[in-house]
N, C-alpha and C positions, 0 to 999 in steps of 0.2 A: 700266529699268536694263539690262535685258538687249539691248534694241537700241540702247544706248548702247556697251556691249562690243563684239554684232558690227561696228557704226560703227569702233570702234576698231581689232578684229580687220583689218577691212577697209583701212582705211587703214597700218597696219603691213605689209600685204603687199601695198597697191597700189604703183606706180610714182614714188610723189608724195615730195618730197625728205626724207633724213629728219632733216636743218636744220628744215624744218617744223615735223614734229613734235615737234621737239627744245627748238624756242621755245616752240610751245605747252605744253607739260608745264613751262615756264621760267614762261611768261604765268600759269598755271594755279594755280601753286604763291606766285607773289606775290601771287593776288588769294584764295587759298585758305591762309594764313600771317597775313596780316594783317588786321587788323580791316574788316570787307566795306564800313562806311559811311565810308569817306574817300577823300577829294577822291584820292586818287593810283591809287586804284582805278580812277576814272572815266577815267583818263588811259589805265591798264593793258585795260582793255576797248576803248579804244577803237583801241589801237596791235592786238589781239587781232578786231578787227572790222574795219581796218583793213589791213591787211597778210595774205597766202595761207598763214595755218598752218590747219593741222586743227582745227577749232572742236567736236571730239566728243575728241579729245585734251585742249585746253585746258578744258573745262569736265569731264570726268575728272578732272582732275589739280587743279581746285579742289575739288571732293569730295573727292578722299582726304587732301590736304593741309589743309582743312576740320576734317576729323577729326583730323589729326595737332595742329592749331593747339592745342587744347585741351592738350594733352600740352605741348607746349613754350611756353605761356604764360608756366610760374615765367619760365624762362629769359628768354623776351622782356621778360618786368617786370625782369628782375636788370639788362641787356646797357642798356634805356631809364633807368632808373635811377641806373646808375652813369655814364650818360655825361649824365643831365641834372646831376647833382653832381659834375660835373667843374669842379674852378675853372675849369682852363684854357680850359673851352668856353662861361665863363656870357655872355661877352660876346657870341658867337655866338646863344645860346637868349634873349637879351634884346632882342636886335635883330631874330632872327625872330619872337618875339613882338610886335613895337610893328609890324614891318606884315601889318597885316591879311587879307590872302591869303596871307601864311606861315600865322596862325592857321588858314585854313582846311585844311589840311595834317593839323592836333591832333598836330603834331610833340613839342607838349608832356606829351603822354600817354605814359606808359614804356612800357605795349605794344606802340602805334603807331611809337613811335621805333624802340625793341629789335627787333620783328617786319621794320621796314624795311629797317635797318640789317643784321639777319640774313640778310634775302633779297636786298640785294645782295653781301653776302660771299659764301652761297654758290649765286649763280643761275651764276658761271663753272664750278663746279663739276656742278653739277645739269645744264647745257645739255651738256658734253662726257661726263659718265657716259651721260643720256639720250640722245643721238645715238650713243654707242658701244653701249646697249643697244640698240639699234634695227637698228644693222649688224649687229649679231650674232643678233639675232632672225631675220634675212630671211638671214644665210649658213647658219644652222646650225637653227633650229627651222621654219623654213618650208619650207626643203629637206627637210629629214627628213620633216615632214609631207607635201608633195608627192609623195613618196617608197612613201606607204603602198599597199600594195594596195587599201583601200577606197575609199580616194579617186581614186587610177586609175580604178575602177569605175564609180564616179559619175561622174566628169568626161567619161567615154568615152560615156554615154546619150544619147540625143536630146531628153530633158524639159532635161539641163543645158547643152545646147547653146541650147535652145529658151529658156528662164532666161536667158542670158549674151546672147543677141539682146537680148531684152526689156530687162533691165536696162540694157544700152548702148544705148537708145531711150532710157530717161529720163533718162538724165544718171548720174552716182557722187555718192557723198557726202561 
């Protein structure tokens, strides 16, 4: 776990966009929100395998989100729920149930539904806080950090000079 953080450390203060990260922690949170074995997951890993976000961000942010799911379950039962007893929608929930590859979806499960439905209302939310956290992370706490005498210190040795060779020899993360 812990070189899952520096991973993440890492990438908050690399160069790398922080759109990136900002989808990833988006990717993270739908596949960490909603029930881990359905079909829409499979699609969300793959758009997250897929395309150049930070894959130490995105699997973060399914763990804490993860965690959170348990806690906002009632909710996602209430939100699937109320929208599978919607008159007005049954004609909709009766036709994606008759075909077949809607069922594989389990649209008709209230968590599944409520939890989806939840993470697209607020993944436009979630993507713009997390991208604004991220700026302000790298204007204001990575500056100040940079900033410290100890790290001067360090950065000024020949072991960290010697380290930052190396490590740009294999590649970033």
């Amino acid at each position: 776990m812990l070189t899952m953080l520096a991973r993440l450390l890492k990438a908050l203060n690399a160069e790398s966009s922080p759109w990136a990260l900002a989808w990833a922690f988006v990717l993270g949170m739908f596949m960490g929100l909603t029930p881990l074995f359905s079909l829409h997951n499979i699609f969300i890993l793959f758009f997250a395998l897929s395309f150049r976000i930070n894959l130490t961000g995105f699997i973060l942010a399914f763990a804490v989100f993860s965690g959170i799911a348990y806690l906002l379950d009632p909710m996602f039962n209430f939100i699937g729920e109320s929208l599978l007893a919607a008159s007005s929608l049954e004609g909709l929930w009766v036709t994606l149930y008759e075909i077949p590859l809607a069922r594989l979806f389990q649209y008709n499960q209230t968590i599944t539904l409520g939890s989806f439905v939840f993470c697209v209302l607020f993944a436009p939310i979630w993507l713009l806080l997390s991208h604004r956290l991220i700026l302000m992370y790298r204007g204001r706490v990575m500056v100040w950090f940079g900033k410290l005498r100890l790290v001067q210190i360090v950065k000024s040795t020949k072991f960290f000079a010697a380290y930052e060779r190396v490590s740009g020899l294999r590649g970033g993360y």
